[in-house]
C-alpha positions as CSV (number, residue, x, y, z in Angstrom):
1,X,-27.4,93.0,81.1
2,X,-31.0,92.4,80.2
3,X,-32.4,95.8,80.6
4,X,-33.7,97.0,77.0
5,X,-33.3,100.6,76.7
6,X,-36.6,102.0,76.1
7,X,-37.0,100.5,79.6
8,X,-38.2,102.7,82.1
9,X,-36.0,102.1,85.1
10,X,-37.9,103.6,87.7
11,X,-40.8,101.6,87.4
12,X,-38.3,98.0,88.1
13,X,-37.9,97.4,91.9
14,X,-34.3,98.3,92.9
15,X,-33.2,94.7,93.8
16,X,-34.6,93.0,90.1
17,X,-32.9,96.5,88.8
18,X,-29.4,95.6,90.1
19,X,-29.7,91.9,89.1
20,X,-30.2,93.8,85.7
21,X,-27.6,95.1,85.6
22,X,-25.3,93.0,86.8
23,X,-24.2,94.9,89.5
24,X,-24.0,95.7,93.7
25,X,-23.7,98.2,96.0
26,X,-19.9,97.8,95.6
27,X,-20.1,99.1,92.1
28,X,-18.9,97.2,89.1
29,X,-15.4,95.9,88.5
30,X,-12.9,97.7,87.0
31,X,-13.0,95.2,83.9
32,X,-16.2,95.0,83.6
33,X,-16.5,98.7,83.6
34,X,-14.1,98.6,80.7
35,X,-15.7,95.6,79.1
36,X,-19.6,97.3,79.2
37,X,-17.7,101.2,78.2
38,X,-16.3,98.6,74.9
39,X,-19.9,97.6,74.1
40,X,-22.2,100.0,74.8
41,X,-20.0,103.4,74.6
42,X,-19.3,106.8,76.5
43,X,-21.8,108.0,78.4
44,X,-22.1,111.5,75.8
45,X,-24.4,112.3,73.2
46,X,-22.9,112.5,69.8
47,X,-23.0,115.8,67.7
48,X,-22.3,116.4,64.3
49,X,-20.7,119.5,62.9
50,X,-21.4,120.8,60.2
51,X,-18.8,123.2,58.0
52,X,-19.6,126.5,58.4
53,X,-19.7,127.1,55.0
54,X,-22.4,123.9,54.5
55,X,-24.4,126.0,57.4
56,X,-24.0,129.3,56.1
57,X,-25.5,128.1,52.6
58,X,-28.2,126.4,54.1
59,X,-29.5,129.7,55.2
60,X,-30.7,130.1,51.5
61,X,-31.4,127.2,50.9
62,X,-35.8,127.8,52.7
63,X,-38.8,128.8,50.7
64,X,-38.8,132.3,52.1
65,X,-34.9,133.2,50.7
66,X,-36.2,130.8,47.4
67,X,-38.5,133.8,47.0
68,X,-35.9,136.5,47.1
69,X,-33.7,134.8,44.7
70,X,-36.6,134.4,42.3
71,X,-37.2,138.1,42.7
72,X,-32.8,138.5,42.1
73,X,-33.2,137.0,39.1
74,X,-36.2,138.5,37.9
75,X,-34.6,141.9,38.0
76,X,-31.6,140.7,36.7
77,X,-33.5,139.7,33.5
78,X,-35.7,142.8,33.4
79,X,-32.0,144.9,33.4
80,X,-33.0,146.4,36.8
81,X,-29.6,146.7,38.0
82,X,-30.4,148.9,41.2
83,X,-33.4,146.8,42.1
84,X,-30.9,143.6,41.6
85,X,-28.2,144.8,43.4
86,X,-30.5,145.9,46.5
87,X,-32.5,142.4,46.5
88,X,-28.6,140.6,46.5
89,X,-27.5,142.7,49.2
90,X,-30.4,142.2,51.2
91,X,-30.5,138.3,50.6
92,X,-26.8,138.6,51.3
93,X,-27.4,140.3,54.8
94,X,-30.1,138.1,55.9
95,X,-28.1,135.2,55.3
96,X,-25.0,136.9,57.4
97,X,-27.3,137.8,60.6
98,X,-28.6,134.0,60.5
99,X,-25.4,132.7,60.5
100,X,-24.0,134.8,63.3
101,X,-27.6,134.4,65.3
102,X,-27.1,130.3,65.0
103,X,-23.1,131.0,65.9
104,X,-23.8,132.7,69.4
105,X,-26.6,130.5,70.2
106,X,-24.0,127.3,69.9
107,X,-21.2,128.8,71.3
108,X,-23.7,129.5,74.4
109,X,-25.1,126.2,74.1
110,X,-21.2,125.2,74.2
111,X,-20.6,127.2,76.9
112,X,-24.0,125.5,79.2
113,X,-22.2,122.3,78.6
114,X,-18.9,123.0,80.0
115,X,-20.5,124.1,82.9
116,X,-22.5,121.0,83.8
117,X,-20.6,118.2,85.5
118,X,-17.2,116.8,84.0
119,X,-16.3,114.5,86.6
120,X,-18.6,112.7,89.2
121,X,-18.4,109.8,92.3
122,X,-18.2,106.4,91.3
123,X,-18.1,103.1,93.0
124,X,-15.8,100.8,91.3
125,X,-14.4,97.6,92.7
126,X,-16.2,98.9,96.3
127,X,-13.8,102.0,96.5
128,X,-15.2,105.7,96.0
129,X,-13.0,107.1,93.2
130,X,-13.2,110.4,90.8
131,X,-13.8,109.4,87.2
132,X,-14.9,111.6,83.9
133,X,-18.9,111.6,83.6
134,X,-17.9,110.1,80.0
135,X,-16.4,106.9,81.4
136,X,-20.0,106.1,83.3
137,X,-21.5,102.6,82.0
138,X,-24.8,101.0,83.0
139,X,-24.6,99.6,86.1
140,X,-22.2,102.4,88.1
141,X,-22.6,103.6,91.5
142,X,-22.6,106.8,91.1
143,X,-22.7,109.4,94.4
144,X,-25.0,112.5,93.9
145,X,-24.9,115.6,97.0
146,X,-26.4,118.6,97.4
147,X,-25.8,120.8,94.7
148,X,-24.3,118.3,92.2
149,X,-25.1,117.9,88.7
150,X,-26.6,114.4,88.1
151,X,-24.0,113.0,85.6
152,X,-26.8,110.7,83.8
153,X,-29.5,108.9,83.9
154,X,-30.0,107.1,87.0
155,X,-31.9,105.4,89.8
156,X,-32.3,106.4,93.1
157,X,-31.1,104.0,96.0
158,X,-31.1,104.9,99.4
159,X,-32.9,107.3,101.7
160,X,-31.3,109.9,103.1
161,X,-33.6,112.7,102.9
162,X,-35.9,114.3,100.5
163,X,-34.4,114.9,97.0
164,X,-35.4,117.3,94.5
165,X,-33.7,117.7,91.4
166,X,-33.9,121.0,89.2
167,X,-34.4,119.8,85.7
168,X,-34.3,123.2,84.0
169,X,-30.8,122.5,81.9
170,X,-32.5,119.4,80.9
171,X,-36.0,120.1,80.3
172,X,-36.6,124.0,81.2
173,X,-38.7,123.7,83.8
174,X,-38.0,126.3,86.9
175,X,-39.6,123.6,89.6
176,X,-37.7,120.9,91.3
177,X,-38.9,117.5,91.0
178,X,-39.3,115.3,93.4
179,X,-37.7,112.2,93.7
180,X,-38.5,108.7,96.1
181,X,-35.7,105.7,96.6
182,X,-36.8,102.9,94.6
183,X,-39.0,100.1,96.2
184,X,-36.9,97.2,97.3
């Protein structure tokens, strides 16, 4: 495969594209498909987690909460117990309703992306078969219909209609975009 990924696809004729690729309108090969998932990877985007304790400290760890603590100690060195105990609590709380805030927002975020496509159409060894979105390599046949989730990136081939595809999951945009097979 000689396609360099900064490459934009859709500006490669569909017939260079597929020699590319090294692939057909039969789809790749079942070892192939195994050979190019070896070297280039599943088709997911990493993520890193971080311990929640590593993420709730790094809520006071800004130059707004650096200014609070300053102000902590300050009263803790002028003997302004009240004051101190105030300022702590209020650091304390801020820090709290952060962390829960950025807790919701990833468990929703987790929740989006077990909604989107799991499993999608793929043409391997010319047969039509069910296969995780994961297990997609460059080069796959992959079968998009009405209402499907597009499982990655990927080239359009043949007419059959006008296609629009709503990129709002991807981009947050509420119109469709249009899309046009590739020139042969």
């Amino acid at each position: 495969m000689n396609v360099e990924p900064e490459t934009d696809l859709s500006s490669i004729p569909l017939d260079q594209l597929r020699t590319e690729l090294d692939t057909t309108n039969d789809g790749l090969s079942a070892a192939e498909a195994v050979d190019r998932l070896a070297r280039y990877g599943r088709n997911e985007i990493a993520e890193k987690r971080r311990h929640p304790l590593l993420e709730f400290a790094s809520f006071f760890w800004a130059p707004i909460p650096w200014m609070i603590e300053v102000a902590l100690v300050l009263s803790l060195l002028a003997r302004h117990w009240t004051d101190s105990v105030i300022i702590g609590v209020l650091l304390a709380m801020n820090g709290l309703v952060a962390f829960s805030e950025e807790h919701q927002a990833a468990n929703a975020i987790e929740a989006l992306k077990q909604r989107l496509a799991s499993t999608t159409r793929v043409r391997r060894d010319g047969e039509w078969m069910q296969l995780p979105v994961g297990d997609l390599v460059p080069g796959d046949v992959v079968r998009v219909r009405l209402g499907d989730i597009v499982p990655a990136d990927a080239v359009r081939s043949e007419q059959r209609g006008q296609c629009c595809v709503v990129q709002r999951s991807m981009v947050g945009g509420w119109r469709p975009a249009r899309s046009a097979p590739q020139p042969r």
